[in-house]
C-alpha positions, -999 to 999 in steps of 0.1 A, spaced: -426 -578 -837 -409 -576 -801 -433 -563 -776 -426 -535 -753 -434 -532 -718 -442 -497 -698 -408 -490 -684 -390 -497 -719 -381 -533 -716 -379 -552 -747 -398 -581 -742 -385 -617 -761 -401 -653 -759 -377 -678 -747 -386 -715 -763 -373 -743 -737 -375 -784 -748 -365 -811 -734 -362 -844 -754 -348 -877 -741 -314 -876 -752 -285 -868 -733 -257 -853 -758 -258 -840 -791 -242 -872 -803 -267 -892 -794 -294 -872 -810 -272 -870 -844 -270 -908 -838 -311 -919 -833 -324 -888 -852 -304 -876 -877 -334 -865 -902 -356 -849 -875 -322 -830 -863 -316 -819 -902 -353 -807 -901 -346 -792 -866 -316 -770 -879 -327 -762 -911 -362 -747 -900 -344 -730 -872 -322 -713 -895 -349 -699 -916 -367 -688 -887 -337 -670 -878 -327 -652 -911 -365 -642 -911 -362 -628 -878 -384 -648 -860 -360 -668 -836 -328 -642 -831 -306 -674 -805 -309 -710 -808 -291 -741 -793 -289 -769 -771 -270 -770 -739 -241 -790 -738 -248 -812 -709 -278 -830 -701 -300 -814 -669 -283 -835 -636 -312 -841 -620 -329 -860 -647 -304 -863 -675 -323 -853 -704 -310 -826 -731 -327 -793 -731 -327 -764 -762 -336 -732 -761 -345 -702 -785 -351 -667 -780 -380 -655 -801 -391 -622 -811 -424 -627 -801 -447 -652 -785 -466 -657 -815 -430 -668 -834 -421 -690 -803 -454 -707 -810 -451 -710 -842 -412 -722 -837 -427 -750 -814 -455 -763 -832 -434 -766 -868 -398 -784 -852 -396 -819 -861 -388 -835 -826 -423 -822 -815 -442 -829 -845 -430 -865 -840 -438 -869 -799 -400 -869 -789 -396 -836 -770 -412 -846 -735 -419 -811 -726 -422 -774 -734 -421 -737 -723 -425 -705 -734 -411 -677 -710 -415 -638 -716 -382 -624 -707 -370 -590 -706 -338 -581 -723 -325 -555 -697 -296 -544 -722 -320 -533 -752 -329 -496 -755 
């Protein structure tokens, strides 16, 4: 369920990681089964509703170099759940994690 704030702001979870790789190639080359268990769990997530936007960027952060995802949740307890179930986390690689409330100004 998507909270709602007071003024009528729909409220969504946005999931940030960051895991030492610095292109999707280089992920699909060192971890190709935790990346199969990445996308597949994300896309269930997704066709139940729970994550509605998922993906990586497609260049690592400059200042540091490292990959960073990101999925827009319906709810912070989804996001949670969408963190504590991916792969990459369950096996130590994603160095660290956020979850942001974040208003979608363009839902009614």
């Amino acid at each position: 369920m998507t909270t709602s704030d007071p003024l009528g702001e729909r409220v969504y979870y946005v999931v940030e990681m960051t895991v030492p790789y610095s292109s999707l190639s280089e992920v699909q080359a060192q971890a190709p089964a935790e990346l199969a268990g990445h996308l597949a769990r994300a896309g269930e997530l997704h066709e139940a509703g729970d994550v509605l936007m998922a993906g990586a960027f497609l260049q690592p952060d400059p200042q540091d170099g490292h990959l960073r995802t990101m999925a827009i949740c319906r709810s912070r307890e989804a996001a949670e759940r969408f963190v504590a179930g991916d792969p990459f986390v369950q096996n130590g690689t994603v160095l660290d994690h956020r979850i942001r409330p974040w208003a979608n100004m363009f839902a009614r």
